[in-house]
C-alpha positions as CSV (number, residue, x, y, z in Angstrom):
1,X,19.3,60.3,-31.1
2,X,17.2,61.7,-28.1
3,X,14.1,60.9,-30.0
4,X,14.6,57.1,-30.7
5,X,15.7,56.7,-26.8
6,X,12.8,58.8,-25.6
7,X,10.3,56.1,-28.2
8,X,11.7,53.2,-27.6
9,X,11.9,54.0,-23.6
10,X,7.9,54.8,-24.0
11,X,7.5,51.9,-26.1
12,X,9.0,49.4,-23.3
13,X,7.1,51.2,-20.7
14,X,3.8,50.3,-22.6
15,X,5.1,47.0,-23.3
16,X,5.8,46.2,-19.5
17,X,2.1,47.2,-18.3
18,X,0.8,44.7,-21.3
19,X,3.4,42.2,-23.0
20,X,0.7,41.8,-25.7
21,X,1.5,45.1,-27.0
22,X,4.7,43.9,-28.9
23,X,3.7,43.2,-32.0
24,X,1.5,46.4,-32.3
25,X,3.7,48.8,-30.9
26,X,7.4,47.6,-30.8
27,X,8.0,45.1,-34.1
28,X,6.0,47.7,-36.9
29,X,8.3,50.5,-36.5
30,X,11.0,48.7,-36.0
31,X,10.4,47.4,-39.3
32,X,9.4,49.9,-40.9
33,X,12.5,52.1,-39.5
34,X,14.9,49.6,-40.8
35,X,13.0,49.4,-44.0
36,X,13.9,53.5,-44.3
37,X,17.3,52.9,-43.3
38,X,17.8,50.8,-46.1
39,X,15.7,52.6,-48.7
40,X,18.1,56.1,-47.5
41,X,21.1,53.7,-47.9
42,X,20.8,52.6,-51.2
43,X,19.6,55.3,-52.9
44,X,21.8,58.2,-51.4
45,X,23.3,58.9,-54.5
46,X,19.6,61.2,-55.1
47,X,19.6,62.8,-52.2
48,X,23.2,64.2,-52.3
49,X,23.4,67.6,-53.5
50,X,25.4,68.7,-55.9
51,X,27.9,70.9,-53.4
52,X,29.0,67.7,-52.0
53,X,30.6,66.8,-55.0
54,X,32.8,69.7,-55.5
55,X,36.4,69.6,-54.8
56,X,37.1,71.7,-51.6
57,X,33.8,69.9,-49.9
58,X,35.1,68.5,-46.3
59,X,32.5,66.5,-45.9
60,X,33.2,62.3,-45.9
61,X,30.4,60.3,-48.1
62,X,30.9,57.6,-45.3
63,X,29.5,59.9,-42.1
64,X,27.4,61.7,-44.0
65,X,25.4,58.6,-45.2
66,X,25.5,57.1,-41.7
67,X,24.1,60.5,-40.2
68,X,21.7,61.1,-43.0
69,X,20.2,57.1,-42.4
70,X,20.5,57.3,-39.0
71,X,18.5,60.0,-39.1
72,X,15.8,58.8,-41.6
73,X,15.6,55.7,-39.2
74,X,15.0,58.0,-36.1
75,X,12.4,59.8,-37.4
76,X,10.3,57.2,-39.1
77,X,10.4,54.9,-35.5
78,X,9.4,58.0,-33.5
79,X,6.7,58.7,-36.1
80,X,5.2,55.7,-36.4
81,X,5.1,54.8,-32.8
82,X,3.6,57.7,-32.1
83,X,0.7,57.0,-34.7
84,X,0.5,53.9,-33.1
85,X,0.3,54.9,-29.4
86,X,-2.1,57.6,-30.4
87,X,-4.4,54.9,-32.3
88,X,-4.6,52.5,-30.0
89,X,-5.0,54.9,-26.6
90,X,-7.0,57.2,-28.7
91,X,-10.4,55.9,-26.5
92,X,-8.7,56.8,-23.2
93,X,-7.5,60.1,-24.6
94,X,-10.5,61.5,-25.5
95,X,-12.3,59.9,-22.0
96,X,-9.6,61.5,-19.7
97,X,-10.3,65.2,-21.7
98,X,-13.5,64.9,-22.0
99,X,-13.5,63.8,-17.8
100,X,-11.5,66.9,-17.7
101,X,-13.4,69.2,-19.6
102,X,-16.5,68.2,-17.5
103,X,-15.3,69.1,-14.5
104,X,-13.7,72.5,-15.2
């Protein structure tokens, strides 16, 4: 959960210093996140090993679905935002190291 707070903080920082930004940064992996969500969702029933299945498992379908898609979700916003960020500061990255390099 850390991980989607920590992105989405980022990406609203971002967003604040240039409002044009939203549709680059904010709405793709949002979409895309969702998109996973719903891909884990429906097709659980493949990733489910066979140990949950067995009698004595403790283990609820219900949570572990949630936690498993939740999860999925998480991980493909933080990914792709930080793809995105990377892309579209990659200029200013490489400026401000090699600036840095330079002067060392």
């Amino acid at each position: 959960m850390f991980p989607l707070l920590f992105f989405t903080f980022l990406d609203l920082i971002i967003i604040a210093n240039d409002p044009g930004n939203i549709w680059g940064l904010l709405v793709p992996p949002l979409a895309f996140g969702i998109l996973v969500a719903v891909f884990t969702a429906i097709n659980m029933g493949e990733v489910v090993s066979r140990r949950m299945l067995y009698v004595n498992s403790n283990t609820s379908m219900f949570g572990l679905t949630l936690l498993y898609v939740i999860n999925r979700f998480t991980t493909s916003f933080a990914g792709l935002t930080t793809t995105l960020i990377v892309w579209y500061y990659m200029e200013d990255i490489v400026r401000f190291f090699a600036k840095a390099s330079s002067t060392a």
